[in-house]
C-alpha positions in Angstrom: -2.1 0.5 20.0 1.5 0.8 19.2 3.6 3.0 21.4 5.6 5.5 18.8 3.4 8.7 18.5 4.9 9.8 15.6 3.0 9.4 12.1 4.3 6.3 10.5 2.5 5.5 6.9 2.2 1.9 5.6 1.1 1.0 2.0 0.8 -2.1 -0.3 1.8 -3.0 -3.3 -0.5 -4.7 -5.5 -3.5 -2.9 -6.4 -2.4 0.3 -4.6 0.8 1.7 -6.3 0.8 -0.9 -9.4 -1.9 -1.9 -11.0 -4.9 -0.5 -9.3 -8.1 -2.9 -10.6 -10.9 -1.2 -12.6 -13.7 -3.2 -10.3 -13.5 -4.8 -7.3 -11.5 -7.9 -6.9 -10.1 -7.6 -10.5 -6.5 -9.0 -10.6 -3.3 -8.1 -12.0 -2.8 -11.3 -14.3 0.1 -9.7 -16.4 2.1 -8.6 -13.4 1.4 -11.7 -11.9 1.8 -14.5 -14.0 3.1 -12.6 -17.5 6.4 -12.3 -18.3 9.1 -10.0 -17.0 9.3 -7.2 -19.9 5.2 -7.2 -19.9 4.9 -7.0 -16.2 7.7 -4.3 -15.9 5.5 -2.2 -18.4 2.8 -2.5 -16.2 1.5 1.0 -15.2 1.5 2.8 -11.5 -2.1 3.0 -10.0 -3.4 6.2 -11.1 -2.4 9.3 -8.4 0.8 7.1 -7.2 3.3 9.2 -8.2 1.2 12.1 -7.9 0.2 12.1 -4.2 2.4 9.4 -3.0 5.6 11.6 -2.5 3.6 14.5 -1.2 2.6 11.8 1.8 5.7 11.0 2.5 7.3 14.1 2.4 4.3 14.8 5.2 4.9 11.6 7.4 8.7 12.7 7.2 10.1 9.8 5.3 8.6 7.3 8.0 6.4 5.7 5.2 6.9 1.5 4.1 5.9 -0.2 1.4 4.4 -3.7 3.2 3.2 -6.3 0.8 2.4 -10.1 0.5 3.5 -12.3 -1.7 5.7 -15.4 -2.6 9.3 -15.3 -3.6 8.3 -15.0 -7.4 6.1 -11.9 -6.9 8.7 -10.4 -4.5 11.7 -10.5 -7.0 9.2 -8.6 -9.3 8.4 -6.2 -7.3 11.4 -4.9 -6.5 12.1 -5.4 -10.1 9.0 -3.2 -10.8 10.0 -0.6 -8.2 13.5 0.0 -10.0 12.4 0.1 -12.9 9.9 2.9 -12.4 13.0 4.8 -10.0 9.9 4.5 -7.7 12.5 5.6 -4.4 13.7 8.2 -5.8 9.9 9.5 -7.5 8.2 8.9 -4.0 11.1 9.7 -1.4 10.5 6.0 0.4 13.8 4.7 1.4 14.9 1.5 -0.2 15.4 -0.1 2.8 11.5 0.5 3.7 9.8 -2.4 1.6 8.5 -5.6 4.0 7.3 -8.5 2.6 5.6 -11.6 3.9 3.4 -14.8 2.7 -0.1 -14.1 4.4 -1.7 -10.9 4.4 -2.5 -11.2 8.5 1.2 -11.5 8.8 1.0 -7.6 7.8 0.3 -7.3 11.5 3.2 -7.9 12.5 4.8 -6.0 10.2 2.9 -2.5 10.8 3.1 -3.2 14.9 6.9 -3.5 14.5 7.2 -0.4 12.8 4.5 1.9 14.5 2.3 2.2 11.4 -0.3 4.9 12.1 -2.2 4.8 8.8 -2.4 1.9 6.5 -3.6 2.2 2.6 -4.2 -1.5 1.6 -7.1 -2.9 -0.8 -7.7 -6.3 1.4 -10.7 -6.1 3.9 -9.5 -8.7 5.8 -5.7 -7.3 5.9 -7.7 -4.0 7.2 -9.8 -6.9 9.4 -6.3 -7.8 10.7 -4.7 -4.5 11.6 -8.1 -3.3 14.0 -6.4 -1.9 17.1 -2.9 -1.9 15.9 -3.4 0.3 13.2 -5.2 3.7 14.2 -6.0 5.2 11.1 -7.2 2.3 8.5 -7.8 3.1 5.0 -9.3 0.7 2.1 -8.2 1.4 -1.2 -9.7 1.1 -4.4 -13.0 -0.5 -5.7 -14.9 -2.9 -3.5 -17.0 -5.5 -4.0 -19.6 -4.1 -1.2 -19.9 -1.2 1.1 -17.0 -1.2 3.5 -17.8 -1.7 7.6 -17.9 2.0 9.7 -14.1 1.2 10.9 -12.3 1.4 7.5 -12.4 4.5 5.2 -12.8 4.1 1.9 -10.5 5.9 -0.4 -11.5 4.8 -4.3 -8.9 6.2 -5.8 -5.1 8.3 -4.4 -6.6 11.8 -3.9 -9.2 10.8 -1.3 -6.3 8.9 0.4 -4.8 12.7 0.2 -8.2 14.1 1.7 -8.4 11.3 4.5 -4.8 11.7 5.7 -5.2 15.5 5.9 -8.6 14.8 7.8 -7.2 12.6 10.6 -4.5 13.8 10.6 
């Protein structure tokens, strides 16, 4: 476990603030592989904006957007995030997105920031993250019924009801 007691927040990108999949393992092809204009239309997950700032208003700021993707995908988001004056709708400082290529590289990311709570879609990022992340949450529809050591929050305001439960 990480050393910093105070609550840091981590959450991802894709399928968690933009584009959040109608079923499980349903993928973003507009956003992904569309053009610019058509993928900066794409919509925020349903809740984002709704609970998002009210979490990081509670984790005092100490919240980071940590994603994976190429260089491609990476532009676009941060593309995506202006456009939607997501910083300044949600409170998260610019400075607080991470990227990297391979979703157990999000490790490394959450260990070097103290991340107490992780929203993320991914299992196996979740899978990764077992005893550097305390408080684990899996977001959005899934495929099967997620293992005893992840909670599953289908959609923003159980992520609300989870956070406020463990605290």
């Amino acid at each position: 476990m990480n050393k910093i007691k105070e609550p840091r927040l981590g959450v991802d990108f894709g399928r968690v603030i933009q584009g959040g999949a109608t079923d499980a393992g349903e993928e973003d092809t507009t956003f992904l592989g569309g053009g610019l204009e058509e993928a900066m239309r794409t919509p925020a997950t349903p809740g984002t904006f709704e609970v998002l700032p009210g979490l990081v208003a509670r984790f005092g700021g100490r919240t980071w957007v940590i994603s994976k993707c190429g260089e491609k995908v990476r532009q676009r988001t941060l593309q995506w995030l202006d456009h939607h004056d997501f910083y300044r709708r949600t409170g998260i400082a610019r400075g607080n997105v991470r990227f990297c290529r391979r979703r157990a590289d999000k490790a490394g990311h959450c260990t070097d920031l103290g991340i107490t709570h992780m929203i993320d879609d991914r299992l196996d990022v979740h899978a990764a993250l077992r005893g550097i992340v305390p408080h684990l949450i899996l977001f959005g529809p899934q495929p099967a019924e997620p293992p005893g050591w992840v909670r599953h929050a289908p959609i923003w305001a159980d992520v609300e009801a989870m956070i406020d439960e463990c605290g």
